[in-house]
BAVOTI-90496 format. One line per field, with one value per residue (C-alpha): residue number from 1; residue in one letter; x, y, z. Coordinates in nm, 4 decimals, decimal comma. Layout:
N
resi = [NUM / ...] .
resn = [a / ...] .
px = [X / ...] .
py = [Y / ...] .
pz = [Z / ...] .
! end
This chain:
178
resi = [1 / 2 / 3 / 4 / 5 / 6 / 7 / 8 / 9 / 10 / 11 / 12 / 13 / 14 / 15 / 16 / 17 / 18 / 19 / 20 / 21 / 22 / 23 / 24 / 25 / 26 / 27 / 28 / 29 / 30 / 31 / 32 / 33 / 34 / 35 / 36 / 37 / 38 / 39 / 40 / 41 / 42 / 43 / 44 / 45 / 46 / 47 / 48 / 49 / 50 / 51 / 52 / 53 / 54 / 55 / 56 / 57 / 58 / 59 / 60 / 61 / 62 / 63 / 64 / 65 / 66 / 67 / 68 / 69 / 70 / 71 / 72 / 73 / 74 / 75 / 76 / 77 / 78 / 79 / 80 / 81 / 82 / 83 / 84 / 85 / 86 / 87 / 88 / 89 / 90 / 91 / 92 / 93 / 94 / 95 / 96 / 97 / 98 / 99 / 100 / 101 / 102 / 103 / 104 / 105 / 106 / 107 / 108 / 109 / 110 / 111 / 112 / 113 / 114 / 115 / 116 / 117 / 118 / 119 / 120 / 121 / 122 / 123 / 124 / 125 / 126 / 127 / 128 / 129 / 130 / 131 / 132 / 133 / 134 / 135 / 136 / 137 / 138 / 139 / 140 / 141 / 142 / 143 / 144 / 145 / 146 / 147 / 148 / 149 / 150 / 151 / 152 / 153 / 154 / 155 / 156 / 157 / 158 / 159 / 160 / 161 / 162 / 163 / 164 / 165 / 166 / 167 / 168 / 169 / 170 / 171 / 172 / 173 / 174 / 175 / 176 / 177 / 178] .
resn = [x / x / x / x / x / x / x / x / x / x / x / x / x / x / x / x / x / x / x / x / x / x / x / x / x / x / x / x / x / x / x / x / x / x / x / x / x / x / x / x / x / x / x / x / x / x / x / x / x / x / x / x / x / x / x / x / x / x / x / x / x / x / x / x / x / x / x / x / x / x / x / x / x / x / x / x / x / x / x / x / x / x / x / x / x / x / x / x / x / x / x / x / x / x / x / x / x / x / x / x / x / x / x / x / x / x / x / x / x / x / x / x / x / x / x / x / x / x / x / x / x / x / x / x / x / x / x / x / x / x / x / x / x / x / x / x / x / x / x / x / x / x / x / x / x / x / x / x / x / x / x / x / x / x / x / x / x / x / x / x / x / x / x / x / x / x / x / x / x / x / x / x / x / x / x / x / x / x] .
px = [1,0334 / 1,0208 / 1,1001 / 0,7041 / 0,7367 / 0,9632 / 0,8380 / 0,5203 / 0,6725 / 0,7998 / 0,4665 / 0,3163 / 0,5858 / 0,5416 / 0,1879 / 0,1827 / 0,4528 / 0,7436 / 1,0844 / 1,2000 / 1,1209 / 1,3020 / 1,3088 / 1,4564 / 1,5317 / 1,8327 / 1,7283 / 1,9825 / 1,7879 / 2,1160 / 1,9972 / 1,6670 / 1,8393 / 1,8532 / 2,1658 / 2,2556 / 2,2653 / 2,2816 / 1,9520 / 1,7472 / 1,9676 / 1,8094 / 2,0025 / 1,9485 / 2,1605 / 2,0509 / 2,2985 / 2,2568 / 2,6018 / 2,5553 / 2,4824 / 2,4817 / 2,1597 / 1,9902 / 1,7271 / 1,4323 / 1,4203 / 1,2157 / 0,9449 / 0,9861 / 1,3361 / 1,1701 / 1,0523 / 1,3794 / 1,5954 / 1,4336 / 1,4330 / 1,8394 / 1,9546 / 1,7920 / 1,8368 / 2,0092 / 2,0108 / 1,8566 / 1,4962 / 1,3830 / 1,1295 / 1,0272 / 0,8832 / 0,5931 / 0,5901 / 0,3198 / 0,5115 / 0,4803 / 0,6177 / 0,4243 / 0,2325 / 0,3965 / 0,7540 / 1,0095 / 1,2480 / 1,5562 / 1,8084 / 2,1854 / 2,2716 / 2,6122 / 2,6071 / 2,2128 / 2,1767 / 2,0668 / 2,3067 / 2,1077 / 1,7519 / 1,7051 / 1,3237 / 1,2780 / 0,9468 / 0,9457 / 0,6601 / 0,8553 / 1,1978 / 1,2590 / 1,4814 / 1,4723 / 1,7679 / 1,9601 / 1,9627 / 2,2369 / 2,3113 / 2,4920 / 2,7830 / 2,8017 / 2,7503 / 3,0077 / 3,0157 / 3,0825 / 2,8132 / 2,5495 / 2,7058 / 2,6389 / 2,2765 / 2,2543 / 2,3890 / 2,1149 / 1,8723 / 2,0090 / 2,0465 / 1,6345 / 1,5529 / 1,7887 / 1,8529 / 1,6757 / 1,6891 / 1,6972 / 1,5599 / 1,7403 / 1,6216 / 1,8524 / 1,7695 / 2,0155 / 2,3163 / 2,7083 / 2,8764 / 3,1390 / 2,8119 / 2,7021 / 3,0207 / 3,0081 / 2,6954 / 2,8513 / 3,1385 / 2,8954 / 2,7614 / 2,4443 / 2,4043 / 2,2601 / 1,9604 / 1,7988 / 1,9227 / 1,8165 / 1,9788 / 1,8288 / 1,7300 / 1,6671 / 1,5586 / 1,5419 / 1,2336 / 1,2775] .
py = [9,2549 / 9,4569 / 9,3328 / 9,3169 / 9,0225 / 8,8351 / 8,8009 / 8,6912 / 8,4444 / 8,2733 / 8,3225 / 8,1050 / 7,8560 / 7,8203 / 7,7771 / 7,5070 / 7,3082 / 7,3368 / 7,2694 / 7,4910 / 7,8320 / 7,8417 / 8,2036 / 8,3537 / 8,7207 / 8,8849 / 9,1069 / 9,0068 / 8,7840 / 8,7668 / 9,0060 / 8,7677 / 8,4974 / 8,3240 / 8,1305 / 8,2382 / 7,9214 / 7,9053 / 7,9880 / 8,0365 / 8,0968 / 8,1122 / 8,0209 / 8,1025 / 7,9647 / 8,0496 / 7,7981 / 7,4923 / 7,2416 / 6,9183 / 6,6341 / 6,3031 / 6,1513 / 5,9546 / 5,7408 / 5,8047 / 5,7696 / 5,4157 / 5,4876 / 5,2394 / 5,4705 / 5,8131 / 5,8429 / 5,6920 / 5,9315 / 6,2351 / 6,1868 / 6,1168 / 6,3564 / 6,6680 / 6,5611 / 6,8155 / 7,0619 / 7,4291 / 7,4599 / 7,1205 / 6,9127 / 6,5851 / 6,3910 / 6,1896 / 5,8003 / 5,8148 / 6,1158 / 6,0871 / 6,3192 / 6,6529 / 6,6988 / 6,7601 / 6,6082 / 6,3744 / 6,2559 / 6,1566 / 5,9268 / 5,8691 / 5,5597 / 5,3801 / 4,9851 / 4,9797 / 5,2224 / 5,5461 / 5,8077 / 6,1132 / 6,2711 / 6,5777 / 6,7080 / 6,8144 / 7,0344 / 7,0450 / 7,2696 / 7,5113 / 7,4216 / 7,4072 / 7,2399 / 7,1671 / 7,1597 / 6,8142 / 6,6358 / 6,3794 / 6,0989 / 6,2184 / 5,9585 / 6,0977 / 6,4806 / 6,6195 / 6,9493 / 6,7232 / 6,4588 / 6,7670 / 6,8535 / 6,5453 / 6,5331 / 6,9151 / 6,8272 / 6,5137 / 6,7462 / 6,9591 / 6,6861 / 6,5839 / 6,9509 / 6,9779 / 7,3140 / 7,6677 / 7,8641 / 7,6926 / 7,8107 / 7,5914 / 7,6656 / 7,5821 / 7,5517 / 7,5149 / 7,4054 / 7,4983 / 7,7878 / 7,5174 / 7,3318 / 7,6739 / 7,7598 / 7,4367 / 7,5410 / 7,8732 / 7,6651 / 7,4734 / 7,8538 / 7,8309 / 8,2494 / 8,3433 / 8,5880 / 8,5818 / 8,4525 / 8,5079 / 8,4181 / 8,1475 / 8,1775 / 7,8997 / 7,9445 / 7,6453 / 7,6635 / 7,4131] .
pz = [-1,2323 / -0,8999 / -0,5609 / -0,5003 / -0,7760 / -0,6498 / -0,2752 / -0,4866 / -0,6683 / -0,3798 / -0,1520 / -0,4496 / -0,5448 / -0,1394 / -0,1078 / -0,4226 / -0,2014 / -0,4524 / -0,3466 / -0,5895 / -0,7682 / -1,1078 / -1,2915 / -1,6063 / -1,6461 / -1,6524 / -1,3150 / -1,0549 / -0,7785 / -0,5563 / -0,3257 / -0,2797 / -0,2151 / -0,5429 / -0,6777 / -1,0512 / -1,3160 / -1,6496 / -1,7966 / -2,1466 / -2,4276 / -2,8181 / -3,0805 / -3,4412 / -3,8239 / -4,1512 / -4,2914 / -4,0832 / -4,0769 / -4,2633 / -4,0137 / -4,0010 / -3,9325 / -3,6281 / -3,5653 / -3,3942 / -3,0126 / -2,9237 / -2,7248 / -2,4662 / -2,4035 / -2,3983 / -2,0535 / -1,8546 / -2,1435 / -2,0906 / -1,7135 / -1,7156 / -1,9755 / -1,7770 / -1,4473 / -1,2203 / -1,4790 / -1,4003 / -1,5769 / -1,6400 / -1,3908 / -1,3024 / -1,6015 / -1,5118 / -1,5616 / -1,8593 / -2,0327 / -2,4224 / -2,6772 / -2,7805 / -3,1169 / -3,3792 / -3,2076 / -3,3289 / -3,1185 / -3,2077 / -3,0006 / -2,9769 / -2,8643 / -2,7728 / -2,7593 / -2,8253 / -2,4745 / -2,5722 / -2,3962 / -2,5307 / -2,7108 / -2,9246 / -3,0107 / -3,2904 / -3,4295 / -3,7829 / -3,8773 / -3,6355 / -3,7444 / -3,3880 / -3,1956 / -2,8196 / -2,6455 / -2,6992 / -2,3528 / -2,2463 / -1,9966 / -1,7068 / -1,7344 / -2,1263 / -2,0811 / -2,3008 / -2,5498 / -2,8446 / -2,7581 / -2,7401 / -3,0632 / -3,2652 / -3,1281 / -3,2844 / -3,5971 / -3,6141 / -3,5666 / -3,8219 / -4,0692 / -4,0022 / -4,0898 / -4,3609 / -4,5505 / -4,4113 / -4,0512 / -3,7793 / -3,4091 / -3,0854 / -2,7694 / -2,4567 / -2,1134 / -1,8408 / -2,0656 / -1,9656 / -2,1753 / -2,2856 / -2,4665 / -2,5880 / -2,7451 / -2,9214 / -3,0322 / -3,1566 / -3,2962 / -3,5605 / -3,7112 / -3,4180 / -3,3015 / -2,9987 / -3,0190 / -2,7246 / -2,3309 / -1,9990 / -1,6903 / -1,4283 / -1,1024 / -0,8610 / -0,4728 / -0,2523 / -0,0534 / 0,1787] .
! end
């Protein structure tokens, strides 16, 4: 990505209206004006950890879930009202006293897992964890792909901690365009 990019990157992300121009690469945007955050990070195990399993998300949860457990983080937008799952998704739920305080996707054909999202008032390493391993339990034995987006090293370490290796990561970039 070249310095010619970039300025085009924000001409655009300014003449759609955004607010905000999120990129991943592992180019330093400093000297654009960008603020470093965590970014994209791949993880890979061959030998998933046993986990205990979790019940599906409800649906009439999904849309205010999603919406809490990625707010503020780098990477992740505004989730429209009517948002539903994608093909081929199940969606699995933590809760705590019937409240769900986190989600994890899971793709099974893929045996791919989107990065678990939490609550704010509940964002800890270990609750991330225990939505991993529920994931892990749904897919049962075999590789597993997770993808991250915008999660803390301490929740990637946890990550690391359970046997997941990373194989891929990018750094993110956000610019405020107001």
């Amino acid at each position: 990505m070249g310095d010619e990019a970039v300025g085009d990157w924000i001409v655009q992300a300014r003449q759609a209206g955004a607010e905000l121009l999120w990129l991943h690469t592992n180019v330093d945007l400093a000297v654009h004006g960008f603020e470093r955050f965590p970014g994209y990070v791949r993880m890979r195990t061959e030998r998933p950890p046993r986990g205990q399993p979790l019940a599906r998300l409800r649906p009439e949860h999904y849309v205010r879930t999603l919406e809490g457990a990625y707010h503020g983080l780098w990477g992740h937008k505004l989730i429209s009202p009517d948002a539903e799952p994608r093909p081929g998704a199940v969606v699995l739920g933590l809760y705590e006293r019937r409240e769900p305080i986190g989600l994890c996707t899971v793709f099974t054909a893929q045996r791919l897992v989107d990065g678990p999202g939490v609550l704010p008032n509940s964002r800890d390493a270990a609750v991330y964890t225990r939505l991993l391993l529920g994931a892990c339990a749904a897919l049962g034995a075999g590789r597993i792909e997770l993808d991250s987006w915008g999660d803390c090293s301490a929740v990637i370490d946890a990550y690391r901690e359970i046997g997941f290796e990373i194989v891929d990561r990018a750094v993110g970039w956000q610019f405020r365009l107001d």
